[in-house]
N, C-alpha and C positions, 0 to 999 in steps of 0.2 A: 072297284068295278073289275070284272073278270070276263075273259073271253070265252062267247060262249060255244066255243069249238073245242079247245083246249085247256081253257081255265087257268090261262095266265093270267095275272095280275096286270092289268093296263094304269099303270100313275101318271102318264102324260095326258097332251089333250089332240091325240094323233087320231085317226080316225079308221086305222086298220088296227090287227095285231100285231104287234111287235116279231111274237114267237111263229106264228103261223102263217099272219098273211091275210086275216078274215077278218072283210069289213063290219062293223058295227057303228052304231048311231045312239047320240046322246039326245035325250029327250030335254026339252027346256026348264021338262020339271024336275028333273035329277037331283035335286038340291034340295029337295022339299022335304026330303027323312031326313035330310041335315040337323043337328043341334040347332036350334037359333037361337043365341044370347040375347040381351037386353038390350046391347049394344048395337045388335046388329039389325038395318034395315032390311027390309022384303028383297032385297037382291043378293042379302049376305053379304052388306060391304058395311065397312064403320065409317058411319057419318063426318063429312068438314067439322070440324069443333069440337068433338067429342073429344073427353079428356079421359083419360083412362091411366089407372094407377093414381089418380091425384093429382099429375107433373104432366101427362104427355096430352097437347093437344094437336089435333088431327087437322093437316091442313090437306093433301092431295095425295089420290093413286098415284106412284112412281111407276109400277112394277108388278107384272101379272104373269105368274106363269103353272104349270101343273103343279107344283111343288108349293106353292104358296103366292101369297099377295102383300108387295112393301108399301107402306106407306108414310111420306114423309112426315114428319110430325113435329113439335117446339116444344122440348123439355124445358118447362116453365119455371122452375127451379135452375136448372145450370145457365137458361138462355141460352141455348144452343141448339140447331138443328140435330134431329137423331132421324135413325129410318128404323122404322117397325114392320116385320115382317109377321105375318099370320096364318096359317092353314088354311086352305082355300074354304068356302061353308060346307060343302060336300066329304072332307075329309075329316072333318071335326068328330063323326062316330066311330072314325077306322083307327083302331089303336096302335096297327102298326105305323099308320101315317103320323101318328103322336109320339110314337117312341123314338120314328126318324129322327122329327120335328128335335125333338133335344138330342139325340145323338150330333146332329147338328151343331145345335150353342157351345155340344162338350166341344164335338172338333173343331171350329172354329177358335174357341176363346181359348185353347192350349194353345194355339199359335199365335207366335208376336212376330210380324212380320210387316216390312212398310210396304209391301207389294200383294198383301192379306187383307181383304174390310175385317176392321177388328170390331168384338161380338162385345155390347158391355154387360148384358145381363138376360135374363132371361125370366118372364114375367105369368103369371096367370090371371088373369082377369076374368071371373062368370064362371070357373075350368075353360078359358078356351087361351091357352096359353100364346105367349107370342113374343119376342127375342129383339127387345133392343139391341141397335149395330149402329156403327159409323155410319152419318150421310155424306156420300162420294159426290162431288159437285161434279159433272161431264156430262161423256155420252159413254153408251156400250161404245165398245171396238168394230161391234157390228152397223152402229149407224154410221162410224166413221170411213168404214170402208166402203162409197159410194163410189169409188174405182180402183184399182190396185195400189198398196201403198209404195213409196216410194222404198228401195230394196237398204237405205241405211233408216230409216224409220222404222221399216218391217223387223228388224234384226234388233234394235233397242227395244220395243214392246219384248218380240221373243225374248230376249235375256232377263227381262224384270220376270217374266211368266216362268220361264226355267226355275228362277229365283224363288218365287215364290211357291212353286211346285215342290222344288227341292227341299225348302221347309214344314210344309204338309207332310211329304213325304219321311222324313229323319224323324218326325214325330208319330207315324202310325197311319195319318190320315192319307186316302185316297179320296178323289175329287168325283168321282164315275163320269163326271156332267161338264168336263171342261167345253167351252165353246164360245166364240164371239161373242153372242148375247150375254155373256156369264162376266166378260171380262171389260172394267171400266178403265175409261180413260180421262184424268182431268186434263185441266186447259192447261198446266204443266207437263204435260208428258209423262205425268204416272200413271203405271197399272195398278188395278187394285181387282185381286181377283176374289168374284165375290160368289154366293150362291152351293153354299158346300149340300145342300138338300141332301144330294145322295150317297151324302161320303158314307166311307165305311172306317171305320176305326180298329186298328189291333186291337185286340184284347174286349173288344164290346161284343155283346151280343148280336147275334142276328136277327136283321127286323126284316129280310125279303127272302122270301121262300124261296129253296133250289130251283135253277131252272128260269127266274123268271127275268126279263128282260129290262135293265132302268136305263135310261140317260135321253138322249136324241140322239136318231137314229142315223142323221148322216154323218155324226163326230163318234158313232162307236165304233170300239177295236170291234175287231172281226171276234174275237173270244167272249166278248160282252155282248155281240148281237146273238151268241148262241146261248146266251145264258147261262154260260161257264164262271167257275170260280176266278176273279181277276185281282192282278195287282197291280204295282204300280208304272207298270208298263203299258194299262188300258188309259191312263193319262198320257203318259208320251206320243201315244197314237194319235188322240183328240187333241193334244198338245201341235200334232205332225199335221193336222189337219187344217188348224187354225192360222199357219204356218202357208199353209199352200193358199187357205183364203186371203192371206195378207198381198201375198207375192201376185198372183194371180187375177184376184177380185173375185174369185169365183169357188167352188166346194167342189172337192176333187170326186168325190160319189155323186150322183144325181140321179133321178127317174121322175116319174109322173106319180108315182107315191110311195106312202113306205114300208110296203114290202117292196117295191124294185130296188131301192136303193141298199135294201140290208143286203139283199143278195148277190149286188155290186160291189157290197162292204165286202162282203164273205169270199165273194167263188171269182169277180175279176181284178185284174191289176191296175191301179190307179196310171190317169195319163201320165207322160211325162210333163213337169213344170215347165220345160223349154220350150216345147211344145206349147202348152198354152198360151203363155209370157214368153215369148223368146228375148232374147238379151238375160236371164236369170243367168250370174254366175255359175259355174261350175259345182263349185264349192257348196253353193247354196243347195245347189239343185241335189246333189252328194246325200246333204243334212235332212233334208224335208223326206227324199224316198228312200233315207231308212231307218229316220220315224216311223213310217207306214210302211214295212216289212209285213205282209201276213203272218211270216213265220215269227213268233215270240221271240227266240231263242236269236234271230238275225236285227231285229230291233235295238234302238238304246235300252241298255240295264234298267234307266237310271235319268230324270230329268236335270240333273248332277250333269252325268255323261254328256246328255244334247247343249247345255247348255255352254261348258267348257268348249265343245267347235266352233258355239255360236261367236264367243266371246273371240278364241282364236283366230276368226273370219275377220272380228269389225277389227280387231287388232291389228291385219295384215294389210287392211281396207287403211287403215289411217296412214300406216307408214309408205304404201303406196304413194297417197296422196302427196305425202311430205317430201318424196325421191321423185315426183315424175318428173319427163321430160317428153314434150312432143315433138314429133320427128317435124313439124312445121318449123317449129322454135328450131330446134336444133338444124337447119338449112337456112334457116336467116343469117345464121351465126355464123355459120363456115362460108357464107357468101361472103365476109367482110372478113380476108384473112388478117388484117391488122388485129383485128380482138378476137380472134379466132380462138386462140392459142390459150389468151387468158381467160376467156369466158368459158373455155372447157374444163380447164382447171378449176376455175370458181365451182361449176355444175359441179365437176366430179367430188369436189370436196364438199359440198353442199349433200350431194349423194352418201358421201358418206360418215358427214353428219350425222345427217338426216337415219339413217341407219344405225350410226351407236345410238343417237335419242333413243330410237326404237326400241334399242335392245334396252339401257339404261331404262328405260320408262317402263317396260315389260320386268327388268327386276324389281322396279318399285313398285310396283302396282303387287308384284308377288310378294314382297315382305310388308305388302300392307293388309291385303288382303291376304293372306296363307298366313306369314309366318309369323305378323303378331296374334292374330286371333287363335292359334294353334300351340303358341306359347302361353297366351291366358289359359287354354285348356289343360294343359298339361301342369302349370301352377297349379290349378285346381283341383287337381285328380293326385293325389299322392299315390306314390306307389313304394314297395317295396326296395329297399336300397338306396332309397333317392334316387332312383332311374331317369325317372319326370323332371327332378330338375336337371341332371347332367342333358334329357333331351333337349329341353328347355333352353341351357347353353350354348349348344350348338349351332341351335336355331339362329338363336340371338346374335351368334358372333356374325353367323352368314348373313343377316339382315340387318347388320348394322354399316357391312359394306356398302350397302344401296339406302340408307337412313342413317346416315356418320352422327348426327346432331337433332337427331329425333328424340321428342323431353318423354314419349311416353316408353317406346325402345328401352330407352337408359336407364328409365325405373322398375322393367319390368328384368333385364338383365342383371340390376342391384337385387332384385327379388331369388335368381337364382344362381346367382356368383358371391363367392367372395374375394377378398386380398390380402393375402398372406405372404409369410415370408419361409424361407425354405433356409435351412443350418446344419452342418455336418462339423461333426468334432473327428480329425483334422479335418478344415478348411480343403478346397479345391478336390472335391467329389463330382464325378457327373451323376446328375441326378436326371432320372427320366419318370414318367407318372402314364398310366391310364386305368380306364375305367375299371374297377371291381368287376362289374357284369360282364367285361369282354378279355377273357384271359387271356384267348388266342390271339389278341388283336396286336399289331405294331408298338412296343415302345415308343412312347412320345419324348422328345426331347425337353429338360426346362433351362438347362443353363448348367454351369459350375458353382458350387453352394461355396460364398456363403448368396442365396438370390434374395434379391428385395421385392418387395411390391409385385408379385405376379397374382393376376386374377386366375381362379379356377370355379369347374360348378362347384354347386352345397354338395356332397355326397362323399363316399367312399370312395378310394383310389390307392390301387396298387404301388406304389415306391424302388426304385432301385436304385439304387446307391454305391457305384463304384470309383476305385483309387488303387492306381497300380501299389500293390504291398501287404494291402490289406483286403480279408473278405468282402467280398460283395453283399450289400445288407438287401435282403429283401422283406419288402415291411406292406399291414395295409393300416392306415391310417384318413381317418377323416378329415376334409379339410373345414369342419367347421365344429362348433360348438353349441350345445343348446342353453341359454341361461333365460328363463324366464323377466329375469331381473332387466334386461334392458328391453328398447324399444323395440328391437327387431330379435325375432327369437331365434333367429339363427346369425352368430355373428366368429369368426375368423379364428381359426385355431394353426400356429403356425407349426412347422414338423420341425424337427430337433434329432438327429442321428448320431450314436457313436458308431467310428468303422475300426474294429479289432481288425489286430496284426493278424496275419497270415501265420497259422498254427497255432491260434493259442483259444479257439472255441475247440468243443468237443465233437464230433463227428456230426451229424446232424443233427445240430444244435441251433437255436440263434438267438443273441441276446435282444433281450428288450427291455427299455431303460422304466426304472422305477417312478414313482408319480405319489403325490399326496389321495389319499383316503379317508373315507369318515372311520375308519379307524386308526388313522395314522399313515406314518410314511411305509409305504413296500417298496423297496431297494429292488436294483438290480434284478434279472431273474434270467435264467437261458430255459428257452421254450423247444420242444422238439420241433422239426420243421415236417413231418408226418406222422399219418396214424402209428399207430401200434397195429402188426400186422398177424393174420394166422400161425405165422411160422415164429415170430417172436414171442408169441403167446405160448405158444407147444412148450419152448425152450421152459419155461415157466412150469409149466405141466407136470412134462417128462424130469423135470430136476427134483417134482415131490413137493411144491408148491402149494398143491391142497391137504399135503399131512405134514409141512413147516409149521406149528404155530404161531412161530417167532412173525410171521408175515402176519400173521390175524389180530390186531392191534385192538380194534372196536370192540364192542358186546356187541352180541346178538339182538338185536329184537324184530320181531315181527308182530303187526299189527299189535302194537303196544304191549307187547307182552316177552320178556327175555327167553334167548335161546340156550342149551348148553350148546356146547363144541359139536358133538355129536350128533343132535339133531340141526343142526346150522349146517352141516356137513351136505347132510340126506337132501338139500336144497339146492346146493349146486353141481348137478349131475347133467349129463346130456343127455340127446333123446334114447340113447341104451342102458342108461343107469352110471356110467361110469364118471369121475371127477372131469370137469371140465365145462364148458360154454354149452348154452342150453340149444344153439343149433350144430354141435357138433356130433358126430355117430361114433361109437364106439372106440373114444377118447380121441377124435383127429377130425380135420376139416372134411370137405369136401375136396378131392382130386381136382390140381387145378388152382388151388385157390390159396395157396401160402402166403401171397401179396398181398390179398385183398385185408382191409380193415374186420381185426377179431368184432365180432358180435355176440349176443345173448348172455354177456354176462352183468352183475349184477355190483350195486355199488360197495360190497364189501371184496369181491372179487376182484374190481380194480385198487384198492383200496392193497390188498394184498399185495398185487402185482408193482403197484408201485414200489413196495417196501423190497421186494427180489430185485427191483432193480434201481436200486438208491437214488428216488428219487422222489418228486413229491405230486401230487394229486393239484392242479391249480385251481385256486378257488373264482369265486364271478367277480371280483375285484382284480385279480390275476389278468381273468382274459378281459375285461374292461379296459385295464391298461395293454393288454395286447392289440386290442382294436383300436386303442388310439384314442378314448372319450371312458373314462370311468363314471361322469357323471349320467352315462346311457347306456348302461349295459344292456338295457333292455332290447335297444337296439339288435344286438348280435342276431338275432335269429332273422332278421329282413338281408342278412346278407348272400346276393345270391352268388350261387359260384357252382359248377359243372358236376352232374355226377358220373362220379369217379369207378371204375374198375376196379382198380391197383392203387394204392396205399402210398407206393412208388409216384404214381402219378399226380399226386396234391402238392399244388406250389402254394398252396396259401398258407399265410402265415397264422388266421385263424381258424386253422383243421385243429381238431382232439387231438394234440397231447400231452406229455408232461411235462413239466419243467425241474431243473434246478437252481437253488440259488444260489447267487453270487455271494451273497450275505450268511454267515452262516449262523448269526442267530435270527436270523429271519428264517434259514431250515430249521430250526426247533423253539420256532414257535407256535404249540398246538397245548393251549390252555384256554381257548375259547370253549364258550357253555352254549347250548341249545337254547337260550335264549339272547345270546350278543346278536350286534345286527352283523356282522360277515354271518352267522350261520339263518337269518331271516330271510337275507338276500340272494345266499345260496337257493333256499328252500322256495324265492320266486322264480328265479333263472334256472330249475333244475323243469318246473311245469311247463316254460316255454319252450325248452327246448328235447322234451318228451318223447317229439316225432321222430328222433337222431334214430339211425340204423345199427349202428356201428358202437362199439366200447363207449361210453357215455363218459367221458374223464371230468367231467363237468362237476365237481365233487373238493373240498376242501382238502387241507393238506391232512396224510391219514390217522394224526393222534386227534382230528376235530371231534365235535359230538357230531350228530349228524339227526332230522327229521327222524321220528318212529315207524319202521317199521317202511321207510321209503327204499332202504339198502338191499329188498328182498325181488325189487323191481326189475325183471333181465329183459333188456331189450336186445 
């Protein structure tokens, strides 16, 4: 039906316009172009007994509104009460009233929520479809409110309704139609909000034309009675409303009908609560008006937001209760100064009891509610670096102060910790650790090595390792392992350092200790502790580096096909033609920039430059045991770490550079073929890490074979 002034859409069963204000009248016959099913009687209702689908027999109207008609019913197969809800017989031709009708089921049945009627399916009988749901034993909220509710009753409804809003809301769904009538209560004290008719759903289509007005008019925001686009703030309002009905007994908009009351909605300012209900707290009264802010933007965000005050109020309300004292009580007391003395002290200690409880019980309720369900989240969302569980850690340590001997706690903290042990050769190292992801952040202290049994998270972590005599080792290393082979896939990788004497690495240098390989043992090796930088590259250059042969070890090929010297040459030029890195201008960096990590060149280019400066190219077995887990190399590219200016400025020990070994036939050893697996592993570890800006050293030692035609690649 449409208004016939304006040609709004009217879905309720009001008797004005919503958008304008002009009365209209329903005829009794209005029903009669309706579809009628088989099913349905001469007044459009489904008959007692009627069984429909097979299973559902039809015992009694519940529930009659613009939106539809429920009806209780006895799923004859489960033996259980169900409630069916239907399109009224009048909307059965309107499509868009059909396409609500399941926009409906969708939004509903995506939500699982104990403070939600949850949707079980959704049904067509005749084409006249209609959405099996939960049967709520109670009343509305609205027949229960036949005088104001008591102000700690009022506040527990409001926080299941937060609750459940708050769930809608995370998922997509707005409610448009929150209101007493909507919201049930069983003989337990639960809400169950029911009646999503009007929601709107992200990402769904639109089924009500711009402009036109849905819900009941004295629970709509002021932006909904204009027929604006709304979110989920146009709940918070009707949320704010229902809120004042509770407190008060009465709707804070009213008139003689409804166009006076939209325009009450709209253009004046709701009374004050105290005013109505006087004794309303403070606090309360704070909550409710500004729910009902006209201005959006002064409103709660967020039924999230209202709720967390609500909850903060009963919180405050209990501890109250647990510390009063009445000043009658307290004049009894000091009438009888014999117990005077000790009965104030009992109170006061009682007082402040009563007060740590409060707070204790407020941590608990935080790590039961916050911190473990936010540690399940973050188990379940893997992130890069193992970020997630190092948060995860944290979490857990923090909530395990206020949950000491909690059995789920303690298996979700086994989930992202482990227990390891910490070793330094010599013995009596301080050893300190923090996160990979937080470089700038404070050293953490662990002890003097050798340390036993310390728990830490699953992830990557920074190492420092000093002892008066010797260098200071700085390392990153994992503190776990991955082995499919046992039960738990991530299980305890303990650290192992040696500390060299003082002068006897090479300038910025650092060693790191050799490790078993599927190709055997790799010994020792000293790693650069920085890029390779513009100005160290020039040195290179300018010495004649691209007319040395002696430094060009590899063949040529490109895209499978051999180069000579001379066309391999014409390759590595910059952007003016001249030898050197493909972003450098006629044969030199950019002003400025001699620190910064060389770039654009290509993997024969590094391959040379190694060989000028006697040293070796490390392979993905190399940096595998640099990281600390060779059996995950793959790993390396999740790890995250600051970008860098200046070349100068990389503390990591897993930056690009070179190494040499300790071993010196482990430096000449370069007799691997294009098909051994160091060069297959290479050739996976070389795509992952593609996206690198800077001189690529990621590259085997430089007598290897090397993928076709990959060496011509300059990043």
């Amino acid at each position: 039906m449409h208004c016939s002034n304006c040609q709004a859409e009217i879905l309720d069963d009001s008797h004005v316009c919503s958008k304008c204000g002009t009365p209209f009248h329903v005829s009794p016959d209005a029903s009669d172009s309706a579809t009628h099913t088989l099913f349905l009687n001469a007044a459009g209702e489904v008959p007692s007994g009627t069984v429909l689908a097979g299973k559902f027999r039809i015992v009694e109207i519940v529930g009659r509104g613009g939106m539809g008609v429920v009806y209780k019913a006895e799923d004859t197969k489960l033996r259980r009460p169900v409630a069916l809800k239907f399109l009224p017989a009048k909307m059965l031709r309107d499509q868009q009233a059909r396409d609500r009708f399941v926009v409906e089921a969708r939004a509903v049945a995506a939500l699982s929520h104990p403070n939600i009627c949850t949707i079980h399916e959704i049904h067509d009988e005749q084409d006249t479809p209609f959405i099996e749901m939960e049967y709520v034993e109670g009343r509305t909220l609205k027949a229960r409110m036949k005088q104001p509710l008591a102000v700690a009753e009022a506040v527990d409804f409001a926080i299941q309704v937060a609750e459940a809003l708050e769930e809608a809301h995370q998922k997509g769904v707005i409610h448009r139609d929150i209101k007493s009538s909507n919201i049930m209560v069983t003989e337990r004290g639960q809400i169950k909000v029911m009646d999503f008719g009007l929601a709107r759903v992200r990402g769904e289509t639109r089924h009500t034309q711009e402009g036109t007005t849905l819900g009941t008019v004295a629970y709509m925001s002021p932006e909904q009675a204009r027929g604006e686009d709304v979110d989920q703030r146009t709940d918070v309002w009707s949320f704010g409303v229902v809120l004042y009905e509770m407190l008060s007994g009465r709707l804070p908009f009213r008139g003689e009908n409804d166009a006076s009351i939209l325009y009450s909605v709209v253009h004046e300012e709701v009374k004050p609560l105290k005013e109505t209900q006087p004794g309303i707290p403070p606090e309360l009264h704070r909550i409710v008006h500004r729910a009902l802010k006209k201005d959006i933007k002064a409103r709660y965000t967020s039924a999230a937001e209202m709720g967390k005050d609500l909850k903060e109020y009963r919180d405050n309300l209990k501890a109250q209760e647990l510390s009063s004292l009445t000043p009658r009580a307290f004049l009894r007391i000091i009438r009888k100064p014999k117990i005077a003395i000790p009965v104030a002290a009992c109170l006061v200690a009682f007082s402040a009891a009563g007060a740590w409880f409060y707070n204790r019980q407020t941590n608990v309720r935080w790590a039961r509610e916050h911190a473990v369900p936010e540690i399940e989240r973050l188990l379940r969302s893997p992130e890069l670096g193992f970020v997630n569980f190092q948060q995860a850690y944290t979490l857990a340590k923090q909530a395990g102060k206020y949950l000491p001997l909690d059995p789920a706690l303690t298996e979700l903290l086994d989930k992202c910790s482990v227990v390891i042990s910490i070793k330094t050769v010599p013995a009596g190292a301080a050893v300190y650790a923090k996160e990979l992801s937080a470089p700038y952040e404070q050293w953490q202290y662990m002890g003097v090595a050798p340390i036993e049994q310390v728990r830490l998270p699953i992830g990557y972590l920074r190492w420092k390792m000093q002892k008066q005599g010797y260098e200071t080792v700085l390392a990153v290393a994992p503190s776990f392992q991955m082995d499919p082979k046992y039960k738990k896939l991530f299980v305890p990788q303990n650290i192992y350092r040696v500390l060299d004497a003082n002068g006897k690495l090479p300038p910025n240098m650092t060693r790191v200790l050799g490790d078993k390989t599927d190709i055997g043992q790799v010994d020792d090796f000293l790693m650069d502790k920085y890029e390779v930088t513009n100005k160290q590259y020039k040195e290179f250059v300018d010495s004649g580096g691209y007319h040395n042969r002696t430094y060009w070890k590899p063949k040529f090929v490109k895209a499978g096909r051999a180069l000579t010297w001379d066309h391999a040459m014409e390759e590595f030029v910059d952007q003016t033609g001249r030898p050197g890195p493909s972003t450098w201008q006629a044969g030199a960096y950019a002003k400025g920039q001699e620190e910064y990590p060389v770039s654009g060149v290509s993997w024969y280019e590094a391959a040379a430059y190694a060989e000028y400066a006697h040293k070796s190219l490390p392979t993905a077995y190399h940096w595998g045991i640099a990281l600390g887990d060779v059996s995950n190399i793959r790993l390396l590219h999740s790890i995250a770490r600051p970008r860098m200016a200046s070349a100068a400025s990389c503390t990591s020990i897993a930056a690009k550079s070179l190494i040499r070994h300790l071993s010196e036939s482990t430096l000449r050893r370069r007799t691997f073929t294009s098909k051994s697996p160091y060069q297959l592993l290479f050739s996976r570890f070389i795509k992952i890490n593609s996206c690198m800006t800077s001189m690529t050293w990621l590259c085997m030692s430089s007598g290897a074979t090397k993928a076709p035609g990959t060496g011509f690649r300059r990043k």
